[in-house]
C-alpha positions as CSV (number, residue, x, y, z in Angstrom):
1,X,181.1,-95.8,69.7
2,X,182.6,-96.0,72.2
3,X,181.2,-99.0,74.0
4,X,182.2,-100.3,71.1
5,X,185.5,-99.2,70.6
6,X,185.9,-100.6,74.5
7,X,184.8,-104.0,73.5
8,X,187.5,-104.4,70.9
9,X,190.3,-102.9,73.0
10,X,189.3,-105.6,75.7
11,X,189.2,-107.9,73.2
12,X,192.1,-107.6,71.2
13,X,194.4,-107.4,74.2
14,X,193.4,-110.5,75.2
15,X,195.8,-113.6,74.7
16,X,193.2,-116.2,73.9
17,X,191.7,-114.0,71.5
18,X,195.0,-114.3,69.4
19,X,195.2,-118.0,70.2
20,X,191.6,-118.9,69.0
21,X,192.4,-116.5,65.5
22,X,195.8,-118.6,65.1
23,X,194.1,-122.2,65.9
24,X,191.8,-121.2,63.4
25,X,193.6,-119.9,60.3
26,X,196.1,-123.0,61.1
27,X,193.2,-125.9,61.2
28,X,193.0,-125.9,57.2
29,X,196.6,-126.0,56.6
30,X,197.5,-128.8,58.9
31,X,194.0,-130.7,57.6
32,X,195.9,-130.1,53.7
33,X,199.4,-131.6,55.1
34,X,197.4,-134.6,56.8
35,X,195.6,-135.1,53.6
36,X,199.3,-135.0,51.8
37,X,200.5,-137.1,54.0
38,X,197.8,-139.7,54.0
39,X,197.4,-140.0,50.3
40,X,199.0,-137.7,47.8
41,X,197.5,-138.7,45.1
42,X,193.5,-137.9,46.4
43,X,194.6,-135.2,48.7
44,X,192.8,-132.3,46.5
45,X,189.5,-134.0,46.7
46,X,189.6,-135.3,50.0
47,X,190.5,-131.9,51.4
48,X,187.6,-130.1,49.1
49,X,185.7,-132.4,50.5
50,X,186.1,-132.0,54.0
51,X,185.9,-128.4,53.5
52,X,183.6,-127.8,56.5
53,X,186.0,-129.2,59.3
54,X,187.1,-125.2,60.6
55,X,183.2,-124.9,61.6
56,X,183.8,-126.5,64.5
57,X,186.4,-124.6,65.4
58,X,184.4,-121.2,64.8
59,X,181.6,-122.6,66.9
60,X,183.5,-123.5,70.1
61,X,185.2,-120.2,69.8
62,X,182.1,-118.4,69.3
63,X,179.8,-120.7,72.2
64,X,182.7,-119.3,74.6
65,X,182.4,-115.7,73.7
66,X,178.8,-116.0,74.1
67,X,178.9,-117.2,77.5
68,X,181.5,-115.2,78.8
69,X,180.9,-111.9,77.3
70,X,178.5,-111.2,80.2
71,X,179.2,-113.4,83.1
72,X,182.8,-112.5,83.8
73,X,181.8,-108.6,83.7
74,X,180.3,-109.5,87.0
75,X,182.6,-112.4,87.9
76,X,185.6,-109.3,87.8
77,X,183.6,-106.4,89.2
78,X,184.3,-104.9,85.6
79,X,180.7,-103.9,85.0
80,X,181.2,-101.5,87.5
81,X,183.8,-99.7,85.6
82,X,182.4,-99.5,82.6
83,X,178.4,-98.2,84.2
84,X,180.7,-95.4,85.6
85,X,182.1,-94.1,82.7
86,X,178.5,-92.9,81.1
87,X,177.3,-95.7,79.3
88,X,173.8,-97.6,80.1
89,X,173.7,-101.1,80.3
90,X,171.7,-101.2,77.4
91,X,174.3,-99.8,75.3
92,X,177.0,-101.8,76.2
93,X,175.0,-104.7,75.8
94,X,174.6,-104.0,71.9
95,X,178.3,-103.2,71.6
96,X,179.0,-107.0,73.1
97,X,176.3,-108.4,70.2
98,X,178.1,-106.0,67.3
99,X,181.5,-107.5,68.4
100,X,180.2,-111.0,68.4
101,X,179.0,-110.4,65.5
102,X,182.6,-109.2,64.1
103,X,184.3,-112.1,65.9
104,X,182.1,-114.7,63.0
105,X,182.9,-112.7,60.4
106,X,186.4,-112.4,61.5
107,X,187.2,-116.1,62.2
108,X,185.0,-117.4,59.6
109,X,186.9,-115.4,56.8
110,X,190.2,-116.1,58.3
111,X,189.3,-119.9,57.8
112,X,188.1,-119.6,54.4
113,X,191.2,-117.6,53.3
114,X,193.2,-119.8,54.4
115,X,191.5,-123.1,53.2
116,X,191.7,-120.9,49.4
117,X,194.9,-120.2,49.6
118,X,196.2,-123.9,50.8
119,X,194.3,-124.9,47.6
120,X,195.6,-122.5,45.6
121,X,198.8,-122.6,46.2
122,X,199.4,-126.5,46.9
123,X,196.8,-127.7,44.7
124,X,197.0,-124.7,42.3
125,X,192.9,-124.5,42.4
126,X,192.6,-126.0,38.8
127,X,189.4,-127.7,40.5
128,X,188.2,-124.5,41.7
129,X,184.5,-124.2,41.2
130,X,183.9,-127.6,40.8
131,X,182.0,-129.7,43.0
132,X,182.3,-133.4,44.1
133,X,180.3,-136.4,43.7
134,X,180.9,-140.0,44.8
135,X,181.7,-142.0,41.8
136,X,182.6,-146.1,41.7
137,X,186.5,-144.8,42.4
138,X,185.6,-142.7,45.5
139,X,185.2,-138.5,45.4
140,X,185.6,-137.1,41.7
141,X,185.2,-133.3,40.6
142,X,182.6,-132.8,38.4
143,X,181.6,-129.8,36.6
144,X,177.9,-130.0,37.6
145,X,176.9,-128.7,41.2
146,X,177.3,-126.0,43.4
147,X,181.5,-124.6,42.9
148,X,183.4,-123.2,46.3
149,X,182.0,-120.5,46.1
150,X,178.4,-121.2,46.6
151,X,179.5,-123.4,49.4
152,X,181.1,-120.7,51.1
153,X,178.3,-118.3,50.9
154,X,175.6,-120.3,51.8
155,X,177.9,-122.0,54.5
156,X,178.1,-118.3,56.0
157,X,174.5,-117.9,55.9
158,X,173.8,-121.2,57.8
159,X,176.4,-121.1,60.1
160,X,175.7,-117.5,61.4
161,X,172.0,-117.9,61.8
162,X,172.9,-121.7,64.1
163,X,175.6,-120.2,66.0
164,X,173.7,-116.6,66.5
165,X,170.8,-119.2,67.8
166,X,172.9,-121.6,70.6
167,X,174.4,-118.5,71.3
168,X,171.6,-116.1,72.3
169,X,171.4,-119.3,74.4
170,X,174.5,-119.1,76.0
171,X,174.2,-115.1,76.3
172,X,171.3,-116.0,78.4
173,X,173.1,-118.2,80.9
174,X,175.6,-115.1,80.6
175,X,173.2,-113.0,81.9
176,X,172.0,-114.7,84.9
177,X,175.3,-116.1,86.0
178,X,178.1,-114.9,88.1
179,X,181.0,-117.2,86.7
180,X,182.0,-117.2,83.0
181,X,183.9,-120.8,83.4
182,X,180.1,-122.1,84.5
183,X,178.1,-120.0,81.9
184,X,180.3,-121.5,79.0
185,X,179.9,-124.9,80.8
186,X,175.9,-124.9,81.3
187,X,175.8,-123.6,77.4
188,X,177.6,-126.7,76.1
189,X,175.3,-129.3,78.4
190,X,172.3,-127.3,77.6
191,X,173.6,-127.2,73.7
192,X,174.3,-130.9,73.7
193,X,171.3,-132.1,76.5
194,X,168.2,-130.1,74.7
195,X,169.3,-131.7,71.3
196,X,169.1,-135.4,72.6
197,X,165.8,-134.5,74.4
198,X,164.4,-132.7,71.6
199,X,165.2,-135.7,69.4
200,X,163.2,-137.8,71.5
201,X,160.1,-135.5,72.0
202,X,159.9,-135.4,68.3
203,X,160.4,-139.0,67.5
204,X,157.7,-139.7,70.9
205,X,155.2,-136.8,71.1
206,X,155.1,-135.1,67.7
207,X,151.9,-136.7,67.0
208,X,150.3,-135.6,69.9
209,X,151.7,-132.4,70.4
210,X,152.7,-130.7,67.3
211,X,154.1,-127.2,68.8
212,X,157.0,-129.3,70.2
213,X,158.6,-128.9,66.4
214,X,159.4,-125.1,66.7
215,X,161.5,-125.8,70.4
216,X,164.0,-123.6,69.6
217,X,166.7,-127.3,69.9
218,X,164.8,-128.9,66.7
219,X,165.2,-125.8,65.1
220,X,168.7,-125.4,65.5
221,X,169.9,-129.1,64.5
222,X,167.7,-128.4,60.6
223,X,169.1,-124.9,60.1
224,X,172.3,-125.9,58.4
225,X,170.4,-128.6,56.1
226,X,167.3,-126.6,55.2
227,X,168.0,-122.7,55.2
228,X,169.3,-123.5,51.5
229,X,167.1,-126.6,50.8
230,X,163.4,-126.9,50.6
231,X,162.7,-130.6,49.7
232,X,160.2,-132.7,51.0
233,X,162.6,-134.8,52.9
234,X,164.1,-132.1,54.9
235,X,160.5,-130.7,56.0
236,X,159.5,-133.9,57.1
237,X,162.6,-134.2,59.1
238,X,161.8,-131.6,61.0
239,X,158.4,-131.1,60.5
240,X,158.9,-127.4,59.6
241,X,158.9,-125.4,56.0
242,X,162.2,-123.8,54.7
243,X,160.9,-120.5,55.8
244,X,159.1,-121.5,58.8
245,X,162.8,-123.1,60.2
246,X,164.6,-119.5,58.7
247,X,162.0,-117.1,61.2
248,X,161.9,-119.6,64.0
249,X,165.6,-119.6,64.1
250,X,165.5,-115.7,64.0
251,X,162.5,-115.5,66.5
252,X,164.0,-117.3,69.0
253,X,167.0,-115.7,68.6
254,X,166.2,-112.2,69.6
255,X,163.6,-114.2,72.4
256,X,166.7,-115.2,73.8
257,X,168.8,-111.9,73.0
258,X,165.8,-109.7,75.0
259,X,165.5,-112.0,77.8
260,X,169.5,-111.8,78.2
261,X,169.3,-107.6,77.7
262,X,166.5,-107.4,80.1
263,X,168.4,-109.6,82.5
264,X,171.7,-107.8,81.9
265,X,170.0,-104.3,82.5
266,X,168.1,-105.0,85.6
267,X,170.9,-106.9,87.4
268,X,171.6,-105.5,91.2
269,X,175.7,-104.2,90.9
């Protein structure tokens, strides 16, 4: 607990901690006023529509905790500090995954609260647990469909388990680097290098070399599709079952997380 409590007190003292909470909470209400000011009259559906845009948001945010969380102990001498006061490595290792783990939920729910709320309260929500469909006069609500709700849920789901997987990623990098500033870099090329490159080793090798499917980059760009969808045409886009894409994600995940703890525990001081 008190690793823990530690993590949070560094944390929350932190100015771009506060930023990153504002910018997100913000991003839906400026997204309803552009929508307002762009076209009044389809602003409701066009901004349901669109409901996904703070994602981005949370996963830059979140890619930057991951590789930083780790790194900049070292880059600051802080790890010292900390390894003096009684706790192992190991432990404060788990506190930095249950506050990562708190940061999604944190900023994800701050999103969502304020994308309901901008509904409710400018749109009054009288589409609320609708869904939207492409009709011959553009986006309509229909009855039919998955409502918000849904959305939401399974949008946490989805979201956690991709971000939890470039993450353990970036944790890595954490682990074996000095710098934060070049951890957080080396996770966004390696985030945005291994999903071109396994793109092409799919679309070139699959047929000769089948294992190259579960990579844990073809894994990562089907998890937001398939987790809640198990057609045909999303297996054969990434040549992997619903399940099969749900436990590789997970596998790979703690792969990554060890590999990052072990790193982390054995490093010289």
């Amino acid at each position: 607990m008190q690793a823990i409590r530690q993590e949070f007190f560094k944390s929350f003292h932190r100015l771009n901690y506060l930023v990153y909470s504002l910018i997100i909470f913000f991003t839906p209400i400026l997204a309803m006023i552009a929508y307002l000011l762009a076209d009044p009259s389809h602003a409701e559906v066009d901004f349901v529509y669109h409901h996904g845009y703070f994602d981005a948001f949370i996963f830059i945010f979140m890619l930057v905790s991951f590789g930083s969380t780790l790194a900049e102990e070292f880059q600051f001498d802080t790890i010292k500090v900390i390894v003096s006061r009684g706790n192992s490595r190991m432990i404060i290792f788990f506190a930095k995954i249950i506050k990562l783990l708190f940061d999604y939920v944190l900023w994800y729910l701050l999103a969502v609260a304020s994308y309901l709320l901008c509904w409710l309260i400018v749109f009054s929500g009288k589409d609320f647990g609708k869904s939207i469909t492409v009709a011959n006069k553009g986006l309509v609500f229909v009855s039919s469909g998955h409502g918000e709700i849904t959305y939401i849920w399974e949008n946490f789901v989805t979201y956690l388990l991709y971000i939890f997987l470039i993450g353990s990623i970036a944790l890595m990098l954490s682990s074996l680097l000095k710098s934060n500033s070049i951890a957080i870099a080396s996770a966004f090329i390696i985030w945005l290098g291994g999903s071109i490159v396994s793109s092409l080793l799919s679309a070139f090798l699959y047929k000769h070399f089948h294992l190259i499917k579960w990579n844990p980059f073809n894994v990562s760009t089907y998890i937001q599709l398939q987790v809640f969808d198990g057609s045909k045409a999303m297996a054969q886009l990434s040549h992997i079952s619903q399940t099969g894409i749900i436990s590789a994600s997970i596998i790979w995940t703690l792969i990554f997380f060890t590999i990052a703890g072990v790193v982390f525990n054995r490093r010289n001081l």
